[in-house]
C-alpha atoms as a printed R data frame, in Angstrom:
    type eleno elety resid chain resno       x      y       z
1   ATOM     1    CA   UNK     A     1   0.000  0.000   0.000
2   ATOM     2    CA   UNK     A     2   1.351  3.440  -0.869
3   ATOM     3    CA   UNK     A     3   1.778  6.059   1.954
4   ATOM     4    CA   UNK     A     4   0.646  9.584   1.492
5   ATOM     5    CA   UNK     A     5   1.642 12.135   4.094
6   ATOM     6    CA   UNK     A     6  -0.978 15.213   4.899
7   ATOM     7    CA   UNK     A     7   0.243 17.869   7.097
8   ATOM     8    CA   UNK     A     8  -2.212 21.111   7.218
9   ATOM     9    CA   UNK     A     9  -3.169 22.563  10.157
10  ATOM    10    CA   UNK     A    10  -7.061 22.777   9.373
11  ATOM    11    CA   UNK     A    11  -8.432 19.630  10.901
12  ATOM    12    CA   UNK     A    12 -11.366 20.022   8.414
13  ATOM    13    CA   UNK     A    13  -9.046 19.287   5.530
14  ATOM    14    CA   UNK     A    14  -6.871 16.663   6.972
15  ATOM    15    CA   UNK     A    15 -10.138 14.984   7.347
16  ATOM    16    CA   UNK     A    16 -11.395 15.342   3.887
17  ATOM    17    CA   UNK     A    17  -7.761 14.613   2.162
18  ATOM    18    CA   UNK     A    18  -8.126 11.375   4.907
19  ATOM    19    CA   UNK     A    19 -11.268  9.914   2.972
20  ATOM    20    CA   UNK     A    20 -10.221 10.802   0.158
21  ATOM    21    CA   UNK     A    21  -7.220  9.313  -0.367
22  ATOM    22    CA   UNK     A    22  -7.800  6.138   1.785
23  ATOM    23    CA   UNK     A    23 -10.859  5.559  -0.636
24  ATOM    24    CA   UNK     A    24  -8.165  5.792  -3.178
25  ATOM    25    CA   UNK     A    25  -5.572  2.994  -1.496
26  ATOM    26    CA   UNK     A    26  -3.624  5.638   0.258
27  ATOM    27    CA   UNK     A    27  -2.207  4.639   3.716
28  ATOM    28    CA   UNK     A    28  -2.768  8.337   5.257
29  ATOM    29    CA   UNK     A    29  -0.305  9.591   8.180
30  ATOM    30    CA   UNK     A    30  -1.287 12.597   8.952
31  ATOM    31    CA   UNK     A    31   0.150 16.314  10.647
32  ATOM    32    CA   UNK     A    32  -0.682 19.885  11.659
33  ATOM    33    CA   UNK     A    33   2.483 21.246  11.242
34  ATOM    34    CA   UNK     A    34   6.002 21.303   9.606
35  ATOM    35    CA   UNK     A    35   6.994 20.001  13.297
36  ATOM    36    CA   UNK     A    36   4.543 17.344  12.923
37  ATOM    37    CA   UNK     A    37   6.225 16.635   9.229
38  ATOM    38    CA   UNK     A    38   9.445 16.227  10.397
39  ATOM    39    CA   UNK     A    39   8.231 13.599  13.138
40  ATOM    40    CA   UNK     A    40   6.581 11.841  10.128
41  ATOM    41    CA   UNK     A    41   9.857 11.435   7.815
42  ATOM    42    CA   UNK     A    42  11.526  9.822  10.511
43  ATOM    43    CA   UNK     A    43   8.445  7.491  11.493
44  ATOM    44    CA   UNK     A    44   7.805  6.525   7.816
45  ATOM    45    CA   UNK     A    45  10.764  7.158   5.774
46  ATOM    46    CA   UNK     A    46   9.505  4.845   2.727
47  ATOM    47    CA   UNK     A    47   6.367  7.335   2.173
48  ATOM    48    CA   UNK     A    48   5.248  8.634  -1.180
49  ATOM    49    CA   UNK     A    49   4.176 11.400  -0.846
50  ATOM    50    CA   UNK     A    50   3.535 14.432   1.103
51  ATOM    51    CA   UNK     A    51   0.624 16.908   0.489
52  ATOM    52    CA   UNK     A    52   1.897 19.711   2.443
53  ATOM    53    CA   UNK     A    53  -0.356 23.169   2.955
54  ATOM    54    CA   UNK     A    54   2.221 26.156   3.298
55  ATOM    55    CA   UNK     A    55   0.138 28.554   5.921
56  ATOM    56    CA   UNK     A    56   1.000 26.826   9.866
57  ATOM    57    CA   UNK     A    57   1.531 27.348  13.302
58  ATOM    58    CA   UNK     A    58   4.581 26.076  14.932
59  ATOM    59    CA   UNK     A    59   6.366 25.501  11.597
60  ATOM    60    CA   UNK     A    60   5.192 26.854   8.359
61  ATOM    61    CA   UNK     A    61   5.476 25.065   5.073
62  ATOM    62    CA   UNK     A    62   7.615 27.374   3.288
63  ATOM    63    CA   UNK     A    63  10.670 27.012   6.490
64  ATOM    64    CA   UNK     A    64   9.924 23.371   6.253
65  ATOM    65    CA   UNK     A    65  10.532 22.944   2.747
66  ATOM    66    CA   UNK     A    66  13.759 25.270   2.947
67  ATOM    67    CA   UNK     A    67  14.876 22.917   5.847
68  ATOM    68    CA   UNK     A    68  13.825 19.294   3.944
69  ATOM    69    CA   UNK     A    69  16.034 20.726   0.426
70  ATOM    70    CA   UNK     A    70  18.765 21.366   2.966
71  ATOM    71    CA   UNK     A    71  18.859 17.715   4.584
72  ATOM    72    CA   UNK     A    72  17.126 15.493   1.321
73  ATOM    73    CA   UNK     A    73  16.300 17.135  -1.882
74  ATOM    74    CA   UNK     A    74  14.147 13.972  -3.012
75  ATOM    75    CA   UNK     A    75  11.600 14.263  -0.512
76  ATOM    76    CA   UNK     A    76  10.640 18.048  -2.328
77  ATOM    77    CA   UNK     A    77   9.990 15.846  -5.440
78  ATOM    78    CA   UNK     A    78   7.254 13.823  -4.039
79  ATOM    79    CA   UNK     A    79   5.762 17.001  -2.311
80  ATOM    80    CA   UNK     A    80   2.804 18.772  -3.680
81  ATOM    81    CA   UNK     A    81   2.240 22.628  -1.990
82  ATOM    82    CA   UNK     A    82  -1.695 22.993  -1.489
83  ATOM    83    CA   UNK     A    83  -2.207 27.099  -0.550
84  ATOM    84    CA   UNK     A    84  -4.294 29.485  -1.247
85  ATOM    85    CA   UNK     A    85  -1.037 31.701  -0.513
86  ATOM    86    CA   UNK     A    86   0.660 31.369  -3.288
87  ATOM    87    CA   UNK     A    87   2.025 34.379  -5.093
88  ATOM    88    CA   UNK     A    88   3.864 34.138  -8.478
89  ATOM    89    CA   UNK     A    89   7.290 34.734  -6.414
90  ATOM    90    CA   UNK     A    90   6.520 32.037  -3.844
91  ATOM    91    CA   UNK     A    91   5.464 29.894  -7.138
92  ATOM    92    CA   UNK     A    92   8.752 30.625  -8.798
93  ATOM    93    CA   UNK     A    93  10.906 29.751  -5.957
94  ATOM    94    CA   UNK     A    94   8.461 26.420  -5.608
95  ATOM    95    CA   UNK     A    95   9.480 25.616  -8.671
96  ATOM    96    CA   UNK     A    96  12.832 26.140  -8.436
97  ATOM    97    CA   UNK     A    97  13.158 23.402  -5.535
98  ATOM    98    CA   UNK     A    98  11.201 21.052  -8.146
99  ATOM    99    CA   UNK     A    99   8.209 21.369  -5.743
100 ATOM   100    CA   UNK     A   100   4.638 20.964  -7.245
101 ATOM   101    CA   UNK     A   101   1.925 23.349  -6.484
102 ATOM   102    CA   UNK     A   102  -1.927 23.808  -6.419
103 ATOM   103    CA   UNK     A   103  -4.046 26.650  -5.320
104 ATOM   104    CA   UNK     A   104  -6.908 26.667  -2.696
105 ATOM   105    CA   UNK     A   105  -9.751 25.864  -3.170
106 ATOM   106    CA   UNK     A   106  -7.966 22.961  -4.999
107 ATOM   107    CA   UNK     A   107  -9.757 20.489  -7.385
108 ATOM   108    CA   UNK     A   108 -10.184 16.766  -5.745
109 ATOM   109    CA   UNK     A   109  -9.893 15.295  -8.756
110 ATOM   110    CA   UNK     A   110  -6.392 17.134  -9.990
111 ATOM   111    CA   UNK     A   111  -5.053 16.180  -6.877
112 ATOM   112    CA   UNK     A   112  -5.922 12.940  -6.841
113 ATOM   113    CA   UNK     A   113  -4.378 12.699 -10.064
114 ATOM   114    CA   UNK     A   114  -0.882 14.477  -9.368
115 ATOM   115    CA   UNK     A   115  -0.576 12.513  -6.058
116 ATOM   116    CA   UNK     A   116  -1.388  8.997  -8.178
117 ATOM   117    CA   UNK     A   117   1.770  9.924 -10.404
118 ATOM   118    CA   UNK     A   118   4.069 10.875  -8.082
119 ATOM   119    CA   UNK     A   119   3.547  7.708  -6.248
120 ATOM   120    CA   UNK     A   120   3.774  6.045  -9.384
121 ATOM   121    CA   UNK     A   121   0.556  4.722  -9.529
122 ATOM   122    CA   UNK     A   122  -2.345  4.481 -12.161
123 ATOM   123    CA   UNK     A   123  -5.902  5.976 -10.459
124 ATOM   124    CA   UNK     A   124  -8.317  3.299  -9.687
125 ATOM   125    CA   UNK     A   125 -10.663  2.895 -12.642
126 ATOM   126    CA   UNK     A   126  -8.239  4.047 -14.783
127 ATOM   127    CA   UNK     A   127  -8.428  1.774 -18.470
128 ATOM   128    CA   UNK     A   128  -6.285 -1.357 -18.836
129 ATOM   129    CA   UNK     A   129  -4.470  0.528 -21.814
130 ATOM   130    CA   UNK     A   130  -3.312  3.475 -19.332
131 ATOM   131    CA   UNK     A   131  -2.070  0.872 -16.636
132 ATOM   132    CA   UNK     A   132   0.494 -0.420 -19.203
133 ATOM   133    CA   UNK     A   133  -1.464 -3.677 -19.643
């Protein structure tokens, strides 16, 4: 089972990305904060991704992600940035870290998608023909 980290630190959306991605064969760990991120990566170290909002308490996304490129580079390229914060410099400098983005309110079904490929895995339902069958 593929392991998908959430860390945002509105309960309301940790909940929904929770049933959403569980329906989807996600094992979901789950965090308020880029504290509670850091705790993660060293509990689950084989995850696949991380669904990180940018906007915390404690430890906001953008120092985590500085801190993360600093100590392992490949964990920023199975992270995708969910934030209705971000401006076209903050999108820039995402990009430059080779950090994927989406804006708030974000589209389910987008993010379902771009968390399915980074994982490296084809969406349930999708065609025989797009599994490589």
């Amino acid at each position: 089972m593929k392991k998908l980290i959430c860390v945002d630190d509105d309960p309301d959306i940790v909940a929904q990305y929770k049933a959403i991605f569980q329906n989807e064969g996600f094992e979901v760990h789950e965090g308020g904060s880029g504290a509670d991120l850091g705790c993660l990566l060293r509990d689950i170290p084989d995850f696949d991704v991380i669904v990180l909002d940018l906007s915390m308490p404690v430890l906001n996304g953008v120092t985590t992600l500085r801190r993360l490129e600093q100590n392992d580079p490949y964990v920023l390229a199975r992270t995708i940035v969910v934030s209705g914060l971000l401006t076209t410099e903050l999108s820039e400098n995402l990009q430059k870290m080779g950090v994927e983005q989406m804006s708030k309110p974000v589209s389910f079904r987008k993010l379902i998608e771009r968390v399915h490929a980074l994982a490296g895995n084809k969406p349930p339902g999708a065609t025989s023909a797009e599994k490589g069958a």
